[in-house]
C-alpha positions in Angstrom: 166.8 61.1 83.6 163.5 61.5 81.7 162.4 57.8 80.3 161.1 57.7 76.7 158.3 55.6 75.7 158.9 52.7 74.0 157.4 52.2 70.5 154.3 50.3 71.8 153.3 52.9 74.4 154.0 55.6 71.9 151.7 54.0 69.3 149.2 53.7 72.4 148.9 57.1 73.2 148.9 58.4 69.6 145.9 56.0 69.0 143.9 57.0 72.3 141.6 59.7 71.7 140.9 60.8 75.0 144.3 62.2 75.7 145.5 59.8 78.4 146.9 56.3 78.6 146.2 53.9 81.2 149.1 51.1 82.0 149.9 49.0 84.7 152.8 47.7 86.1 153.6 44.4 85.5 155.7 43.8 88.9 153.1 45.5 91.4 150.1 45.5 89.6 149.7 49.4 90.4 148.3 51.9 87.8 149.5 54.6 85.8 148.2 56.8 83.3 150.1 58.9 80.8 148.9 62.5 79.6 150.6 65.4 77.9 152.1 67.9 80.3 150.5 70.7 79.6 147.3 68.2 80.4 149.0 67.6 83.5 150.4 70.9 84.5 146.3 71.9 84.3 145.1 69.4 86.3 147.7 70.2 89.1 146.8 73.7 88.7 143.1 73.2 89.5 143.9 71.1 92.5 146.3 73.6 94.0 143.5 76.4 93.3 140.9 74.1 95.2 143.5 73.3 97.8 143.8 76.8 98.4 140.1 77.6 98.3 139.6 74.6 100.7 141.8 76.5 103.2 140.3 79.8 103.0 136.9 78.1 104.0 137.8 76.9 106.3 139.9 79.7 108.2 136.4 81.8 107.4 134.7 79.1 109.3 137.2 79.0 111.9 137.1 83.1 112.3 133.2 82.9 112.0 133.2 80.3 115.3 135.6 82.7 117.3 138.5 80.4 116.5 142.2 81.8 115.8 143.8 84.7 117.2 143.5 88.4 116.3 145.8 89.6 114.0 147.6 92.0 116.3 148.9 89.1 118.5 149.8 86.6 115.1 151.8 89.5 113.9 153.8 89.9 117.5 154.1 85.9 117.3 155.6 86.6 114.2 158.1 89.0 115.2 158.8 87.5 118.6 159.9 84.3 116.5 161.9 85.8 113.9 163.3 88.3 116.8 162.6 91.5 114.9 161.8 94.8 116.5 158.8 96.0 117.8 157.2 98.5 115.7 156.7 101.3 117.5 
């Protein structure tokens, strides 16, 4: 079930020029804030993309300091745990 907003939060967030909505709950005091979802879906986007670039730093960093394993022996880990062949 997807909530609708109630006439006074609608009026709110047609009103607020900035494109998002801050509210609180009134039983736990914790804060919200409402944006369009394509607003949204953009902001998640960017995060995943700097989540993603955070981890490839830092597996460069790793490789550069002679962590990890050579690829050779992650792809037999691979195969030895999904028991496929060896490749001859």
């Amino acid at each position: 079930m997807i909530p609708k907003l109630t006439e006074e939060l609608s009026a709110a967030v047609a009103s607020n020029d900035n494109g998002s909505l801050e509210v609180v709950n009134p039983h736990d005091n914790r804060t919200y804030f409402i944006v369009e979802g394509s607003v949204h879906q953009q902001a998640m986007d960017a995060l995943r993309r700097q989540q993603d670039h955070d981890a490839i730093a830092e597996g460069i960093a790793q490789m550069e300091a002679g962590e990890g394993k050579p690829l050779n022996d992650a792809f037999e880990d691979i195969r030895v745990r999904l028991q496929l062949p060896k490749q001859a």
